[in-house]
N, C-alpha and C positions, 0 to 999 in steps of 0.2 A: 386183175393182174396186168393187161395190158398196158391199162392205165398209167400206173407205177412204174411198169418200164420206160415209159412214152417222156415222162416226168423225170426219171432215172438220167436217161440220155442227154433230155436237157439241158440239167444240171450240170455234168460232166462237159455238155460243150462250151458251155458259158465258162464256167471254170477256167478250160483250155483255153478262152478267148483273154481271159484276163494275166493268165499266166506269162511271166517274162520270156520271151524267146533265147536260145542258147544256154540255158541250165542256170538262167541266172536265178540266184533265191528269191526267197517270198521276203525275204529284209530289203531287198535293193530296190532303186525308182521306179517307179511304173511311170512310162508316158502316159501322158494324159490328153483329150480331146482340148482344143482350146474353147474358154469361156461360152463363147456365141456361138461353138456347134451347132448348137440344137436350134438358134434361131435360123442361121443358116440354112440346116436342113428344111424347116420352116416353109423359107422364102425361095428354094427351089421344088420345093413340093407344088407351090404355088405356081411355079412359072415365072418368078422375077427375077430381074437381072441383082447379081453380089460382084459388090466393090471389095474388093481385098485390101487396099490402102484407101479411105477416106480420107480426105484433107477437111481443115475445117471450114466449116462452110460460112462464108459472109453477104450472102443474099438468100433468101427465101421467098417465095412466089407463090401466092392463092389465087384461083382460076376457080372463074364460073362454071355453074351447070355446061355452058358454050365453050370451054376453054380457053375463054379471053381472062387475061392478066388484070385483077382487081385489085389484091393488096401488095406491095413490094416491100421487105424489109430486108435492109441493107447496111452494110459499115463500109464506109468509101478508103480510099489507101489512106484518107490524112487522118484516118480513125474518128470519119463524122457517121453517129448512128443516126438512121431515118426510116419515117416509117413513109410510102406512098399509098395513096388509093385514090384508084380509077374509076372513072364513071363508064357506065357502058358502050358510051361512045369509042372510049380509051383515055382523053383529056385528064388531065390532072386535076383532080376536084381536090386534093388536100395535101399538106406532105409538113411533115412534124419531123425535127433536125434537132441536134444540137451542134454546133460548128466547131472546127478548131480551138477556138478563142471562146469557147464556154459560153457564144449566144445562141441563146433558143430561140429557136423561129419555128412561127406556122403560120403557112400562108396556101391560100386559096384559090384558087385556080392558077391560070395560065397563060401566058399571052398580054394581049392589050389589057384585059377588064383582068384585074387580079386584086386582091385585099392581104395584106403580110401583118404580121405582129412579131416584135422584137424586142429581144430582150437583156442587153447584154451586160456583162461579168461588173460591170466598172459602177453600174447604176444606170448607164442611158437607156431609154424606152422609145420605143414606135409604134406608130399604130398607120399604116400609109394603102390607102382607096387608091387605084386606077380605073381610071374607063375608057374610053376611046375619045372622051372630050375633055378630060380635066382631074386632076387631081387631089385629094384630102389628105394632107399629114396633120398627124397630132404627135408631140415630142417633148418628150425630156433628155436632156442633156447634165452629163455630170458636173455640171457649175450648178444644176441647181435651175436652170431655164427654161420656160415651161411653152410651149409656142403652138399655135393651129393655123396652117396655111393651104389656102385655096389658089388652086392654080388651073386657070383656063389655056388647053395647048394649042388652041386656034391665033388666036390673038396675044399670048401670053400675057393678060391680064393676072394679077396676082393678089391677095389678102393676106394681110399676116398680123395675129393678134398673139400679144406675148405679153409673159410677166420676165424680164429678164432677171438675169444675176443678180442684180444691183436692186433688186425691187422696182422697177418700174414699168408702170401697164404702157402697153404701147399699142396703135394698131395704126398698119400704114395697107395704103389703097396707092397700085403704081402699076408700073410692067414689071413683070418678073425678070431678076435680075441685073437691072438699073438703079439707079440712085435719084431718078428722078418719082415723083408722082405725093402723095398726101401723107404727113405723119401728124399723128394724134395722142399724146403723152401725159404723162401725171406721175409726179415724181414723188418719193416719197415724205419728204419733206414738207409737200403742199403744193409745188409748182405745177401750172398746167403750160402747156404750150402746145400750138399749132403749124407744121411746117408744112409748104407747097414751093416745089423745087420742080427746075425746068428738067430737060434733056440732061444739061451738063452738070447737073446737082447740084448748083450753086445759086441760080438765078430764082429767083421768087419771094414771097412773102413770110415773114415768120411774125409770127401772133405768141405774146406771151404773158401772162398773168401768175404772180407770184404769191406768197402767202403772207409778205410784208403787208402788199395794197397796191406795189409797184404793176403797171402796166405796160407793155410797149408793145408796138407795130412797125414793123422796120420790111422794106423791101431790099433784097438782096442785088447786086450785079452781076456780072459772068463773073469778074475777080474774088465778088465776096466783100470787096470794098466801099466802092459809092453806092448811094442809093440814100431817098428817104426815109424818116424814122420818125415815129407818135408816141410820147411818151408823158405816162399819169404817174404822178409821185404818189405815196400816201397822204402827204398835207394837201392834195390839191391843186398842184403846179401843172400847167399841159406847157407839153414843150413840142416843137416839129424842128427839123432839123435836115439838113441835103448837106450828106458827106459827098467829097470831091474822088475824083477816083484813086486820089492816095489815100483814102480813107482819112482824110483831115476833114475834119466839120468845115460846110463852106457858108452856109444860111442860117439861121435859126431865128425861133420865136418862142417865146415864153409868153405866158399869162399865167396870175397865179388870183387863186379865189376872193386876194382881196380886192383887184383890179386894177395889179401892179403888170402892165405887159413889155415885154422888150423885142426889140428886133435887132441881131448883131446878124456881123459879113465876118468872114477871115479872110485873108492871104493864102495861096497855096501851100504856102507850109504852116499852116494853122495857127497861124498869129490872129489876134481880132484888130481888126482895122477902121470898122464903123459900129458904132451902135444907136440904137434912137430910142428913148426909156418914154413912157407914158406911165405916173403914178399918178395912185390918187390923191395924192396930200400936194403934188409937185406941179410946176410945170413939164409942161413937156421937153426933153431935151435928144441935140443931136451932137456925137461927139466922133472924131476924125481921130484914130487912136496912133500917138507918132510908134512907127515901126522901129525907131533905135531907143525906144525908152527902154528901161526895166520892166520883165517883165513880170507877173507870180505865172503859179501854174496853170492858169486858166487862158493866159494871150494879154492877160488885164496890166495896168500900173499896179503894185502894192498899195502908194502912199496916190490917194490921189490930189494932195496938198502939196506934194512933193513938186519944186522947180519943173519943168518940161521945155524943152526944144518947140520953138515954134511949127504949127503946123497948119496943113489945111484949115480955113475958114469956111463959116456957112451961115449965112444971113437968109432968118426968115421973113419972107415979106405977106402982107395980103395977098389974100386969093386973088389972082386973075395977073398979079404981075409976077416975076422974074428971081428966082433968088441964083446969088453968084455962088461957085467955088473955084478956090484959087488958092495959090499962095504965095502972094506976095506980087505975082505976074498977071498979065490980060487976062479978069477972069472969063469965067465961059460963063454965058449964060443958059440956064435949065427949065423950061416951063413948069411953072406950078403941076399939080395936082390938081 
């Protein structure tokens, strides 16, 4: 019986607890606890501190057994998510991003020695090594350009081997960031060529070989202009040649495979003014070309039957004596050969 009352009273307080205060009926609101009471009560049962207003949270932090800071995940103000983790030193051993502009990166430590990989929105790609002596990129670029460059930061020595745009393999050996030093090319076409360029990137050697048959060998000036030049045709012809520093041809020599050779001069402004022909069918001849004839596009006469203004002479004589040139006045006399 006691029981029953004990149970009795219960019921009746409970009741009373839920009942509206001021005679309001059993049809109208009843307040209610909010949602997370019960966790609440919970988390003070426990001893932990309750936030009333949480904001949302844009960092999150996981900590070792030691309570050192290992993984960090974060959204920066420009809305870049990233994830970090630490090595137990603290160092950043990793950290995976996506940036503003939609490139994903992750990259590898920190400091001097670091390794990055990229990736971004438009098609370009990186792949870029540090150390504390030198550097490794490997890259695509959105034209399409595929390139791997080595760079030593003592010396700034540099490598760069590419396929560009345009289809062409290239790799040049130089100082980083100069126009001087070794290019090495192949074109798609079939052309190969070789370029060796001073300080001022103009001066040096260029080597080229074609898919005609064509050959040449040309050294460059500071201008770009004078300098000598080797050049193989496909039928055979070797030519050499020393342009003047207007870039006018000033020398030349021909030989061709049937054992026709020539040796012409110009004028500074690249008229031809002497030439001397050795063929083989011919005698040998030398000829004083008049500066006010006609000329075609080569510096030559068109018509060489054509009337001509008299001009310089030149009488071959036996070896050991004297041939003159003159015109018309005291000649001079020139020792043989």
């Amino acid at each position: 019986m006691e029981r029953i009352l004990l149970y009795a009273v219960a019921l009746i307080v409970a009741l009373r607890l839920l009942m509206p205060a001021g005679g309001e009926t059993a049809g109208s609101e009843i307040d209610r606890p909010p949602p997370n009471a019960g966790a609440t009560a919970l988390m003070q049962a426990a001893g932990e501190d309750v936030e009333t207003v949480q904001e949302p949270r844009r960092s999150l932090t996981l900590v070792d057994s030691s309570g050192k800071s290992r993984i960090l995940l974060s959204v920066a103000d420009d809305g870049t998510p990233s994830i970090m983790l630490r090595s137990a030193s603290g160092k950043v051993a990793m950290r995976l991003a996506v940036e503003a502009d939609e490139t994903a990166v992750v990259e590898l430590g920190e400091g001097v020695s670091r390794t990055s990989l990229r990736q971004h929105s438009d098609g370009q790609a990186s792949l870029e090594m540090r150390g504390p002596a030198g550097i490794v990129n490997v890259g695509i670029d959105e034209s399409g350009e595929t390139s791997l460059n080595l760079s030593r930061s003592k010396n700034r020595l540099h490598a760069r081997l590419a396929l560009t745009d345009q289809e062409e393999a290239q790799l040049h050996l130089g100082p980083e960031g100069a126009g001087s030093g070794v290019t090495v090319g192949w074109t798609p076409s079939g052309d190969a060529y070789i370029s060796v360029l001073q300080a001022d990137g103009k001066t040096g050697p260029v080597v080229q070989s074609f898919k005609d048959g064509l050959a040449q060998v040309a050294i460059n000036s500071g201008d770009g202009d004078a300098g000598p030049s080797m050049l193989m045709t496909p039928d055979g012809v070797s030519i050499m040649s020393v342009r003047l520093p207007n870039g006018q041809p000033g020398a030349s020599l021909l030989a061709s495979k049937d054992g026709h050779s020539v040796v012409a001069v110009a004028s500074p402004d690249g008229r031809k003014r002497a030439e001397m022909r050795a063929f083989a069918t011919d005698e040998p001849t030398i000829r004083i070309i008049d500066p006010d004839a006609p000329m075609d596009g080569e510096g030559d006469r068109p018509d060489a039957n054509e009337p001509r203004k008299p001009g310089p002479r030149v009488d071959l004589l036996p070896p050991g004596k004297t041939h003159h040139v003159g015109t018309g006045a005291a000649p001079t006399a020139i020792p043989n050969p």
